[in-house]
N, C-alpha and C positions, 0 to 999 in steps of 0.2 A: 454642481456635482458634489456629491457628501464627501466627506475624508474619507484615505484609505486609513485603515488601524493594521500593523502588525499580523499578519496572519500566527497564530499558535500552535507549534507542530509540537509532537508529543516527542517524549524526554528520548528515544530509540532511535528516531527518524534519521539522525546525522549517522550515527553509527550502523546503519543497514545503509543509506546511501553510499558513505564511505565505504564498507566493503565491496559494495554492487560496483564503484567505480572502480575498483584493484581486477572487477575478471575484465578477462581479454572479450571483446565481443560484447560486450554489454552499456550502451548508454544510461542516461538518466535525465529526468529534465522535472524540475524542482514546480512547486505551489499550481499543479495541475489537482489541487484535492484528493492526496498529498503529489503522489511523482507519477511519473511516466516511465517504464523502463523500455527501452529497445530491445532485442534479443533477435537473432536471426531473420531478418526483415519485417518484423512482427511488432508491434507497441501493443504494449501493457498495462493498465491501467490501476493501481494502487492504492488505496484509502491505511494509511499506516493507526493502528491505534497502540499508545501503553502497552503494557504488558498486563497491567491490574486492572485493563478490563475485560482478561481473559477470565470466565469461568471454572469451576472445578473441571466441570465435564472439558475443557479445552476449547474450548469455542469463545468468541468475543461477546460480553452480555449484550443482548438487546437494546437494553440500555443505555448503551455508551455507544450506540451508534445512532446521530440524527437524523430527524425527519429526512432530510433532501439525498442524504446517503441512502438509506433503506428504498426511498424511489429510482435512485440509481440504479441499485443494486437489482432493483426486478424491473425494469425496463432498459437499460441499457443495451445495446444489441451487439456491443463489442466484447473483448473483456474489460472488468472490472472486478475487482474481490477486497475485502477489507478484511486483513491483517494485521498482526501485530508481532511478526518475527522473520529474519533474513533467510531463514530455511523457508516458509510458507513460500515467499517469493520465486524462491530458485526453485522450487518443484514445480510449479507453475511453469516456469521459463523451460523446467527437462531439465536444468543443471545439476539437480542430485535427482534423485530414485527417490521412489513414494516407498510409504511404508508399507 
């Protein structure tokens, strides 16, 4: 079996996780590429990225999302979304209002 290495989550992850764990109603469950969040009988699927590899336009670049993410991301038949801020999340979940 090869070695495990450190998985590398990006510099935001602990501080969205950590809020997501203070709401009432909300689980989380760590190194699912990146979390899982629970929410009303429902799991959640999350790919967290940086902040700087949001675009001008607000969107995450192309770029900075891999190969194996981008086939998630259009075959997956759950949810899955790839973000990179604690609002993106909880609108998702209904915990705040869309714009």
């Amino acid at each position: 079996m090869p070695p495990r290495f450190a998985k590398k989550i990006d510099v935001n992850q602990p501080e969205i996780v950590e809020a997501l764990l203070k709401i009432p109603g909300i689980t989380v469950e760590l190194d699912c590429n990146d979390i899982l969040v629970g929410h009303n009988c429902k799991t959640y699927w999350f790919e967290i990225k940086a902040p700087d590899t949001v675009g001008k336009n607000g969107k995450i670049r192309e770029s900075a999302i891999r190969p194996n993410q981008k086939e998630l991301r259009a075959t997956w038949k759950g949810h899955y979304r790839i973000v990179s801020s604690l609002d993106e999340i909880l609108k998702d979940l209904g915990v705040i209002c869309c714009d």
